[in-house]
GUMIMI-805720 format. One line per 5 residues: their letters; for each residue x, y, z of N, C-alpha, C. Coordinates in Angstrom, 3 decimals, padded with zeros to 6 digits, m for minus. Layout:
A	X:Y:Z:X:Y:Z:X:Y:Z  ...;
This chain:
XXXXX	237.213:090.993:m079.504:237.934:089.965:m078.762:237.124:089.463:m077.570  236.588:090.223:m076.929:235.400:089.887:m075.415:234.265:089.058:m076.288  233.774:089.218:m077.598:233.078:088.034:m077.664:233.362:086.681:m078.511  234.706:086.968:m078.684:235.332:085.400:m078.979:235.562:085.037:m077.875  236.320:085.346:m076.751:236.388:084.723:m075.304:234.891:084.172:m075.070;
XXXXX	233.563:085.128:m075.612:232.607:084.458:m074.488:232.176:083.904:m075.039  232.223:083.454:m076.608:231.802:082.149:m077.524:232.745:081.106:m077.109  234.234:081.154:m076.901:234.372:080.025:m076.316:234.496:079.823:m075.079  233.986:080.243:m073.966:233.263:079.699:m072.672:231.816:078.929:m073.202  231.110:079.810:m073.917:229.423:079.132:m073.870:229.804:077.845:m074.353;
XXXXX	230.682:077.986:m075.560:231.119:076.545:m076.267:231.704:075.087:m075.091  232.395:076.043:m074.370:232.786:074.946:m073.504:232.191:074.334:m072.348  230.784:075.458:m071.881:229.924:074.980:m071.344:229.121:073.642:m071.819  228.747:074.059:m072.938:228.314:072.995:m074.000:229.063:071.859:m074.317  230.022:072.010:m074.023:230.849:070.481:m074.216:231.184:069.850:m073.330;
XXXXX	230.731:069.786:m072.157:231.195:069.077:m070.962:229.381:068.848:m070.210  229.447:068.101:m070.191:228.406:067.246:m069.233:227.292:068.096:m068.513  228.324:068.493:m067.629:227.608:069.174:m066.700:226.674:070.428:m067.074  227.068:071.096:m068.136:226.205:072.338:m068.689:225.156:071.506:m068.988  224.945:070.371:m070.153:223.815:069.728:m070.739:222.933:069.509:m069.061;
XXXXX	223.833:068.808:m067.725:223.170:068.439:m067.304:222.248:069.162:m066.363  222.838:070.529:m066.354:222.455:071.280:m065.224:220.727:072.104:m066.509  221.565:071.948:m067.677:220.554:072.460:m068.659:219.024:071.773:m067.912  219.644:070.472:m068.564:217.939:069.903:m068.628:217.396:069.667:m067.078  218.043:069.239:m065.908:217.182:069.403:m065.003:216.633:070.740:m064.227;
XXXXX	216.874:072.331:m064.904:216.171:072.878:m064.310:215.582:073.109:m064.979  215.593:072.591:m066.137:214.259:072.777:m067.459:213.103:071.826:m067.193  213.901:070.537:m066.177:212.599:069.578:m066.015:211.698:070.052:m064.612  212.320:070.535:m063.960:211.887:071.031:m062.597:211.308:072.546:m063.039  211.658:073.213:m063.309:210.558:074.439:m063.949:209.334:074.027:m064.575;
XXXXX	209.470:073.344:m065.582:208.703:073.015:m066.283:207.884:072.114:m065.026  208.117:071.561:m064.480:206.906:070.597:m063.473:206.401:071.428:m062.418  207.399:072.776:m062.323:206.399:073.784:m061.687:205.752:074.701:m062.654  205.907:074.560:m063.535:204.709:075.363:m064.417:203.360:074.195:m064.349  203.628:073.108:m064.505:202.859:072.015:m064.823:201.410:072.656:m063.356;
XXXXX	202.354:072.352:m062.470:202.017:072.334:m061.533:200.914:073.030:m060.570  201.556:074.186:m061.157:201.065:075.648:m061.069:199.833:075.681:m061.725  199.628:075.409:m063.089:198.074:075.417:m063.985:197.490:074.504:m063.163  197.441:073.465:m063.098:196.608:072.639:m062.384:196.318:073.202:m061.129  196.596:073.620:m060.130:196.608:074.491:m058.624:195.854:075.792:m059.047;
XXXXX	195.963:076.249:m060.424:195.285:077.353:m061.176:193.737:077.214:m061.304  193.420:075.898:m061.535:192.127:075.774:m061.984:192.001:074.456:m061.211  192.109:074.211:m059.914:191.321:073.701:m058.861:191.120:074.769:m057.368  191.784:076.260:m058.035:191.644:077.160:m056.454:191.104:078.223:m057.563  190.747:078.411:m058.975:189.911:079.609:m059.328:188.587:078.994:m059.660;
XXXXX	188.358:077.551:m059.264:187.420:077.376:m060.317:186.042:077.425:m059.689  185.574:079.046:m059.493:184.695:079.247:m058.601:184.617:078.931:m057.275  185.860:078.584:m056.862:185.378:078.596:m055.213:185.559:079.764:m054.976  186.062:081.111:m055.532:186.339:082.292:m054.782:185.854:082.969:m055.893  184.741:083.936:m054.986:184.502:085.307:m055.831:185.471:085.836:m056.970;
XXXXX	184.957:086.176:m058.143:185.721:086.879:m059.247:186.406:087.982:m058.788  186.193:088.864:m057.682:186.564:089.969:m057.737:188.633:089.753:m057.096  188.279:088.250:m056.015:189.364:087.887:m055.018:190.000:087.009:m055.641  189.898:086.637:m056.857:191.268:085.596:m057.969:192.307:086.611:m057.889  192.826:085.569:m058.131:194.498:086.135:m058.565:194.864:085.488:m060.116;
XXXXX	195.540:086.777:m060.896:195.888:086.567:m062.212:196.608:085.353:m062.374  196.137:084.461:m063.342:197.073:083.012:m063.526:198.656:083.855:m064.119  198.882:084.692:m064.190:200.548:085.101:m064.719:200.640:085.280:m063.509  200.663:086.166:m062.586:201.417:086.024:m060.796:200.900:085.094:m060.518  199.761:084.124:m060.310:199.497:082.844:m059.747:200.986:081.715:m060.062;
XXXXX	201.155:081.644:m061.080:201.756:081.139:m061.675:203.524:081.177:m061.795  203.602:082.755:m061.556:204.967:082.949:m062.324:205.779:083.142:m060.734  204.628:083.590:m059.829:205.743:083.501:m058.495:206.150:082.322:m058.444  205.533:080.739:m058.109:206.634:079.901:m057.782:207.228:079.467:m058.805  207.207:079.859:m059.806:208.323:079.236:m060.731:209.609:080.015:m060.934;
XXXXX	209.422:081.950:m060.919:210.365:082.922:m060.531:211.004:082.055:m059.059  210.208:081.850:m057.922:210.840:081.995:m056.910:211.577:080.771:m056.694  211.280:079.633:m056.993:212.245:078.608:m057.716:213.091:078.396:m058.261  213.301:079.065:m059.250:214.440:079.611:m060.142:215.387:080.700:m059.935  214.950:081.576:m058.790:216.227:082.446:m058.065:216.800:081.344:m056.918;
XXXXX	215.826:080.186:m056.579:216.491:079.837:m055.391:217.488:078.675:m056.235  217.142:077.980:m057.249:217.786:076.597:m057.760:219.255:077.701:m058.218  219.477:078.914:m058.800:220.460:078.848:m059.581:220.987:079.720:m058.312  220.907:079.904:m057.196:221.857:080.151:m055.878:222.824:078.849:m056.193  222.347:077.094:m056.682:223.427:076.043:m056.042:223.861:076.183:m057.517;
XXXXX	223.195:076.768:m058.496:223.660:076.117:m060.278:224.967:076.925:m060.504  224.573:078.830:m060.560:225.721:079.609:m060.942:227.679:079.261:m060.325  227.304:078.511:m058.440:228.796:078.520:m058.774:229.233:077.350:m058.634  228.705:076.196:m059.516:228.626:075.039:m060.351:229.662:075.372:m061.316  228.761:076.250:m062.489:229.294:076.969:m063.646:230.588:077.572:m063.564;
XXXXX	230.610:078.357:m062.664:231.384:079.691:m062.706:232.492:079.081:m062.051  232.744:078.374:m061.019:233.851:077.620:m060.527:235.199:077.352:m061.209  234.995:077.015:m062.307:236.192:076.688:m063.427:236.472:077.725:m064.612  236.095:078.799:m064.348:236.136:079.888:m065.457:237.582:080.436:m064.960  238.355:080.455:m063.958:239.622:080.954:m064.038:240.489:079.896:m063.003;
XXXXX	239.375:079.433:m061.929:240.469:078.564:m061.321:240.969:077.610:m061.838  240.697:076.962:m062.679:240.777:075.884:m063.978:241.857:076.194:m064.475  242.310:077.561:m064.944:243.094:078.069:m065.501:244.112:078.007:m064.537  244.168:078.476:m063.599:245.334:078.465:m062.612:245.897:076.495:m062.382  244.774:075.828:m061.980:245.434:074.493:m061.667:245.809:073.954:m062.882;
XXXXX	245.765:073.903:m064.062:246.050:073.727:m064.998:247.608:074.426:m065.469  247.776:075.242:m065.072:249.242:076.022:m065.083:248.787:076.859:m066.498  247.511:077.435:m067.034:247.364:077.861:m068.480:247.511:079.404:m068.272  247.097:079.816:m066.872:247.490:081.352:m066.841:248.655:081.985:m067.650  249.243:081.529:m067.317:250.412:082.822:m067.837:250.222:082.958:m069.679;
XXXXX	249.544:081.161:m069.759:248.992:081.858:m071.383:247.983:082.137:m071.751  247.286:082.340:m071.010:246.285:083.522:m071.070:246.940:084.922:m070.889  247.631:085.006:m069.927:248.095:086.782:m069.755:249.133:087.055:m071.304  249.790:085.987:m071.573:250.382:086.560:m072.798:250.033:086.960:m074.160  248.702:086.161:m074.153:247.402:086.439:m075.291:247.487:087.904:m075.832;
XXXXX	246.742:088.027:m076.882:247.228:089.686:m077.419:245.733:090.389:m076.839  245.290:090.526:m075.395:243.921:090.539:m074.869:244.454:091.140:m073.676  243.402:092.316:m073.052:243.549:092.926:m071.974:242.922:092.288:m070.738  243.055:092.479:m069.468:242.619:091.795:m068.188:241.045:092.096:m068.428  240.638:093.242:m069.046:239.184:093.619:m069.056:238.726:092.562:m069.885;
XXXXX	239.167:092.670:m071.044:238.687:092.171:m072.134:238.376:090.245:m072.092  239.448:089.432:m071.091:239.255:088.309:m070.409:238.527:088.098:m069.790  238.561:088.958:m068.336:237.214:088.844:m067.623:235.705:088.460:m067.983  235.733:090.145:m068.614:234.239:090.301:m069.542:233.974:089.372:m070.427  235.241:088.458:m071.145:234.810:087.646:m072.146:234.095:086.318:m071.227;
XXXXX	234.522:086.283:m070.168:234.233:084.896:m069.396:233.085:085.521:m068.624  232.530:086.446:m068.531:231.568:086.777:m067.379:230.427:086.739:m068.815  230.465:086.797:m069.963:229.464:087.118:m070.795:229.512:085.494:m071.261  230.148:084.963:m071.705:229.727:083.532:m071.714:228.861:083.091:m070.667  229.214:082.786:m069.432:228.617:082.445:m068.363:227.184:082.978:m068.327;
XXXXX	226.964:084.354:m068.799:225.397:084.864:m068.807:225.016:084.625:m069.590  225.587:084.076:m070.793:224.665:083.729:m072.178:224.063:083.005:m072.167  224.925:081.498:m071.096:224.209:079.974:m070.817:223.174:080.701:m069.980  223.429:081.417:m069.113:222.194:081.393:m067.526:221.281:082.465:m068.716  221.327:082.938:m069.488:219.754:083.591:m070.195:219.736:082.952:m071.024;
XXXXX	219.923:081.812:m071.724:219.236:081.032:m072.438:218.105:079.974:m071.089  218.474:080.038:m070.246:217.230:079.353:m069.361:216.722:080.101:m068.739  216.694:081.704:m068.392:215.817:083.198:m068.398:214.929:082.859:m069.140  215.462:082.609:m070.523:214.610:083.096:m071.733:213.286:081.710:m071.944  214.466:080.451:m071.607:213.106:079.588:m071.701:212.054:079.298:m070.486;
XXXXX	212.307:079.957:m069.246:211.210:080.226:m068.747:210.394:081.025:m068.927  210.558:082.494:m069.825:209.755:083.359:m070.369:208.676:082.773:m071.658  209.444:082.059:m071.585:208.749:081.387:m072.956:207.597:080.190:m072.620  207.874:079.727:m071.284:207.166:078.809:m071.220:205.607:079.351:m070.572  206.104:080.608:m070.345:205.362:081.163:m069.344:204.427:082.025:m070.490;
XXXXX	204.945:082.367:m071.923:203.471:083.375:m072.706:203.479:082.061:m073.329  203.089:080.544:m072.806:202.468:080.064:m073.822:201.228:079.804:m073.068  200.830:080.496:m071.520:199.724:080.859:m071.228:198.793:081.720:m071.955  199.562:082.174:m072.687:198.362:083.620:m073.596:197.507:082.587:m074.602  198.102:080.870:m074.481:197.082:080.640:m075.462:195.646:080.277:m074.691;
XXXXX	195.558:080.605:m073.439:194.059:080.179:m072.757:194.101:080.966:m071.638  194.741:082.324:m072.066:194.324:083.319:m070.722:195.041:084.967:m071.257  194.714:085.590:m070.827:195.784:086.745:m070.807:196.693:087.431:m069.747  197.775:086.892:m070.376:198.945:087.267:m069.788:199.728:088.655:m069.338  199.935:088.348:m068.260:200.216:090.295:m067.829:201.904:090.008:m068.012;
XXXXX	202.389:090.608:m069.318:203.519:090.704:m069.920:204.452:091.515:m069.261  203.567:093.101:m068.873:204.813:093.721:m067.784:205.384:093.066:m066.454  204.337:092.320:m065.358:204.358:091.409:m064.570:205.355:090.475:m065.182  205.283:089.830:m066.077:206.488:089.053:m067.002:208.141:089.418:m067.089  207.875:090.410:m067.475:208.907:091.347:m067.880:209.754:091.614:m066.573;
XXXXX	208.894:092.076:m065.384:209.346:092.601:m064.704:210.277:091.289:m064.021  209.804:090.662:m063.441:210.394:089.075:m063.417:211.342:089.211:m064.014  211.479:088.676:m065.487:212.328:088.078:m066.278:213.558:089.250:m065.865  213.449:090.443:m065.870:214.587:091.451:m065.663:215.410:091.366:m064.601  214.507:091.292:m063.270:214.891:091.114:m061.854:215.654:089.472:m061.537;
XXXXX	215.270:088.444:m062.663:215.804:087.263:m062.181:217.450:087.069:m062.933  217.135:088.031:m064.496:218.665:087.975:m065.164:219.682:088.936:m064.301  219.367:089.813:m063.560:220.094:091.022:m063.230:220.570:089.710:m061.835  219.877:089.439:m061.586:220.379:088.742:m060.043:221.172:087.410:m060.309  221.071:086.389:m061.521:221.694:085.768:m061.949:223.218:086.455:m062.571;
XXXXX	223.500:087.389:m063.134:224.390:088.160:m063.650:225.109:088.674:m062.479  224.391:089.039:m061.044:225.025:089.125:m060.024:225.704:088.342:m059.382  224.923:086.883:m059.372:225.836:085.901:m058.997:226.693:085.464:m060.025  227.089:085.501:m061.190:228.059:085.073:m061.877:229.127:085.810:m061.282  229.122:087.290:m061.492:230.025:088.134:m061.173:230.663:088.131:m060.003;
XXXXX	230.118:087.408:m058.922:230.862:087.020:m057.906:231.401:085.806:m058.050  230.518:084.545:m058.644:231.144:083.150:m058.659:232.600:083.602:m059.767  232.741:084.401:m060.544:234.108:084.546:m061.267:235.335:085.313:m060.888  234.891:086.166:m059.237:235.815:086.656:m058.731:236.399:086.079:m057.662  235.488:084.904:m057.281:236.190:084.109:m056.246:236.887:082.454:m057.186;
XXXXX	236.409:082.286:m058.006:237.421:081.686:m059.328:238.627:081.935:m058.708  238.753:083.651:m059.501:240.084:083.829:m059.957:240.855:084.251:m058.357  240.314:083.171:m057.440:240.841:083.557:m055.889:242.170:082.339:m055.768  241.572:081.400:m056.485:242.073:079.700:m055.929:242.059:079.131:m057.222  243.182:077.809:m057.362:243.429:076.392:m057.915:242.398:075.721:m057.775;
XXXXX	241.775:075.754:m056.795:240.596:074.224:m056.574:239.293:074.426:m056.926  238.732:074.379:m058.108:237.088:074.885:m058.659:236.104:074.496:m057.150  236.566:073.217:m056.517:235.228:072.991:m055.654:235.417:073.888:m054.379  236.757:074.591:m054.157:236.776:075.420:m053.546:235.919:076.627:m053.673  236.210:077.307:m054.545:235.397:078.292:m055.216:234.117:078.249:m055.413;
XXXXX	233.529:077.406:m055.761:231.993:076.632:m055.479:231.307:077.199:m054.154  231.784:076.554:m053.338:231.428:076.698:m051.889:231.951:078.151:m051.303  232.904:078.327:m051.576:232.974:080.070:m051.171:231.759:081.156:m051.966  232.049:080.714:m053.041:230.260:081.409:m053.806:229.167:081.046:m053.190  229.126:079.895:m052.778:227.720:079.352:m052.400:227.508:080.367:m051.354;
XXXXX	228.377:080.006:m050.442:228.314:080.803:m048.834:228.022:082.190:m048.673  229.067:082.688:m050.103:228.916:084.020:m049.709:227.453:084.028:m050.311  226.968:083.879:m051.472:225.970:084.531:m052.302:224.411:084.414:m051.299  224.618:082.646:m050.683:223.631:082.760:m049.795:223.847:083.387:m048.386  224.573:084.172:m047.712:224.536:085.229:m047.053:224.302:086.006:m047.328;
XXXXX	224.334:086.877:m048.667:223.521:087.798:m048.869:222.231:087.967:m049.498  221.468:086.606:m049.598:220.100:086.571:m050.307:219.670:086.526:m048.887  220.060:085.791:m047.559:219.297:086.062:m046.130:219.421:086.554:m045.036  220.325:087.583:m045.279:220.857:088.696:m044.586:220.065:089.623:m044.263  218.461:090.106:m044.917:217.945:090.667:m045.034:216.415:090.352:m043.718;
XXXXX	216.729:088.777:m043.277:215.854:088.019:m042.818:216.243:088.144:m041.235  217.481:088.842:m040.930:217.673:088.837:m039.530:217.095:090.179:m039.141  217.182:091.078:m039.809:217.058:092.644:m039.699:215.318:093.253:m040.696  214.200:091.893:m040.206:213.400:092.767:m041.191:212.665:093.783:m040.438  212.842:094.022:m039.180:212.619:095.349:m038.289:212.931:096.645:m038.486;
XXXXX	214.123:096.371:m039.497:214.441:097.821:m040.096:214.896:097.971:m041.305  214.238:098.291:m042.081:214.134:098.663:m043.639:215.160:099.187:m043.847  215.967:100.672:m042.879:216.644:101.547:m043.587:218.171:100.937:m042.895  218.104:099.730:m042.632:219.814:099.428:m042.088:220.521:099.078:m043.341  221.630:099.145:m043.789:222.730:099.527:m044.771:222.792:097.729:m045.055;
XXXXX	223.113:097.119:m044.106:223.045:095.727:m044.090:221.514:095.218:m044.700  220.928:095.715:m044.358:219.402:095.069:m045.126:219.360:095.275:m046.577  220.016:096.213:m046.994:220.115:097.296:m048.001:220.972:096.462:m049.300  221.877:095.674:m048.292:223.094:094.932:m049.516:222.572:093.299:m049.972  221.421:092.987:m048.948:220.534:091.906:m049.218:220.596:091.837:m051.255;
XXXXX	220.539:090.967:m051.861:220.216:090.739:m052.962:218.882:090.750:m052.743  218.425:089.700:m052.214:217.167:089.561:m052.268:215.804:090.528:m051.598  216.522:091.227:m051.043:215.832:092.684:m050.857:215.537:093.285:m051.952  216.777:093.600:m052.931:216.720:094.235:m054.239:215.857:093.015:m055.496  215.634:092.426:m055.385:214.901:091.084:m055.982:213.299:091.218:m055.898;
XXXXX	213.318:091.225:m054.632:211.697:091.364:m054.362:210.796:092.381:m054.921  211.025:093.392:m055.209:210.049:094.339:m055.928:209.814:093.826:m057.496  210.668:093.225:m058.257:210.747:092.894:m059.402:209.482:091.564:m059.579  209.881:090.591:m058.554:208.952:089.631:m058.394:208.006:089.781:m058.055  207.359:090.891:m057.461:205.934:091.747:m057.263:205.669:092.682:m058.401;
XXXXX	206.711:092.167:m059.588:205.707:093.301:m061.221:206.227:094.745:m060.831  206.982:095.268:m060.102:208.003:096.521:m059.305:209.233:096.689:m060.423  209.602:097.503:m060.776:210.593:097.825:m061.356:211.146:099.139:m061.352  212.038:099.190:m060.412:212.488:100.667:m059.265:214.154:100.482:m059.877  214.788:102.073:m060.659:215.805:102.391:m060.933:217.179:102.014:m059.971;
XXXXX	216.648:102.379:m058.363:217.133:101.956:m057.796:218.155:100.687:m057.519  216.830:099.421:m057.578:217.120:098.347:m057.572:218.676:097.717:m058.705  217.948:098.434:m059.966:218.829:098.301:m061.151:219.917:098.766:m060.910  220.329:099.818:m060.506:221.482:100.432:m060.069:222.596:099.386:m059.351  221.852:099.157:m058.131:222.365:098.346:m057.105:222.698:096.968:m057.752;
XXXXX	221.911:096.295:m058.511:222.443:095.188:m059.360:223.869:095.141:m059.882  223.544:096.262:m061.053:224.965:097.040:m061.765:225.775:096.866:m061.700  225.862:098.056:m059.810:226.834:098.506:m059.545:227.642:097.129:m058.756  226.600:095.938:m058.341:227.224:095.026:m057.579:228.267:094.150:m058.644  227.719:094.088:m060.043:228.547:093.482:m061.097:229.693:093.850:m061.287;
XXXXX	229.572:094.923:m061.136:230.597:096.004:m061.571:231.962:096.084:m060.691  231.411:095.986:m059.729:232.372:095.607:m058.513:233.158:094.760:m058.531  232.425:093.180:m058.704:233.049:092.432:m058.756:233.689:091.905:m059.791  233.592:092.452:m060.538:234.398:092.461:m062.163:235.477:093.087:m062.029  235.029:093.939:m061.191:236.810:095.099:m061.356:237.752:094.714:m060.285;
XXXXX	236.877:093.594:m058.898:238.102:092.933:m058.500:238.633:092.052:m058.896  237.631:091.321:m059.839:238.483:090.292:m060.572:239.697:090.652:m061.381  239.453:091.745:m061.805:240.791:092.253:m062.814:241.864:092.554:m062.188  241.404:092.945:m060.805:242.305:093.783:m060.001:243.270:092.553:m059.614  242.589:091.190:m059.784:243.215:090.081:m058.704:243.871:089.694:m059.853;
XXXXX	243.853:089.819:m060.907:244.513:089.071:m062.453:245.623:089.766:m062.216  245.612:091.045:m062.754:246.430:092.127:m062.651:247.553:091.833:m061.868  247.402:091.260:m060.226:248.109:090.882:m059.434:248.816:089.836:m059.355  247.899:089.003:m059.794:248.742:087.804:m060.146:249.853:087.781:m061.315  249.201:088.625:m062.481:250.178:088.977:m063.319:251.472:089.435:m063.483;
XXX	251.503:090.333:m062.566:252.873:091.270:m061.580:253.139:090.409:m061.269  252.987:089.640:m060.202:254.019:088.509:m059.772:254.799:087.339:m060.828  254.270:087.300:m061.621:254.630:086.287:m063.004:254.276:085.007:m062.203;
């Protein structure tokens, strides 16, 4: 049942405008920083600097297009995610949703896995755009990898919040902007306090937990903290269904 719910979210992403449109312009803007990037590749390696002091065209390359792409889908995810339950509420469709033969888990998760299916199908086509460097270089795939992991886990983080502040409010553009706010408070939260590594507040930074991944880093830790941040906010979302449910 959780992946018929999240076939028809992806479906309905796909049928409304805005998915196609949000599709293709960060496919055109990635892609013009990949463009971008090769060319900047081979007018700053091309012997002006000792062989020993290059930098690999996969990190040359994959930082600004990674770091681009965590910053563009800060405004994209609660675009998306905005109408995954508040929609439901201004619409008056809740209560038929709660009467569905489907558990609060099983809703949630069905709408939080749609939502990640669209945001890693454009994971995946930046991975892709990125080993079609292996056809005129070699590509450092773990460096790749490590990326591609650290940018889905942090995208999956922001869904999981853009769908618990959804299911807060009636008004999607409400919800929008409460995601926005919150999610970008905690990607630069980390920027007031970089004097101290071990403060608890530096610690809940996303983008604290981000950065090792985008340096080819891939620390259990980090993963954890992703997780556990999904996890969280999934189970208040249920918690807030749940509530609303009780009340009829």
């Amino acid at each position: 049942m959780i992946l018929k719910v999240a076939r028809k979210e992806l479906k309905s992403v796909f049928a409304s405008p805005m998915g196609w449109v949000i599709l293709a312009l960060l496919q055109f803007g990635f892609g013009t920083y990949f463009l971008n990037g090769v060319n900047e590749y081979f007018e700053v390696m091309s012997g002006a600097i000792r062989p020993a002091e290059r930098t690999g065209v996969t990190m040359f390359i994959g930082q600004s297009v990674f770091g681009l792409a965590s910053f563009v889908m800060l405004f994209s995810v609660p675009l998306l995610s905005m109408r995954l339950i508040s929609e439901e509420r201004r619409s008056n469709t809740l209560t038929f949703l709660f009467s569905a033969p489907l558990s609060l888990t099983e809703i949630v998760l069905g709408k939080f896995i749609g939502l990640v299916s669209f945001l890693s199908i454009l994971v995946m086509m930046i991975a892709v755009m990125l080993c079609t460097l292996n056809a005129w270089a070699d590509v450092d795939f773990g460096y790749l990898f490590s990326n591609v992991l650290g940018l889905w886990l942090l995208v999956a983080s922001f869904s999981a919040m853009g769908l618990y502040f959804s299911s807060l409010t009636a008004q999607p553009v409400v919800a929008a902007i409460i995601t926005f706010i919150a999610l970008f408070g905690l990607l630069i939260v980390d920027r007031f306090l970089t004097g101290d590594e071990t403060s608890v507040v530096n610690y809940l930074s996303l983008m604290h937990h981000f950065q090792p991944f985008a340096r080819g880093l891939i620390d259990t830790a980090d993963i954890a903290y992703f997780l556990l941040f999904i996890i969280t906010f999934l189970t208040l979302t249920v918690r807030r269904l749940d509530a609303d449910r009780l009340r009829g």
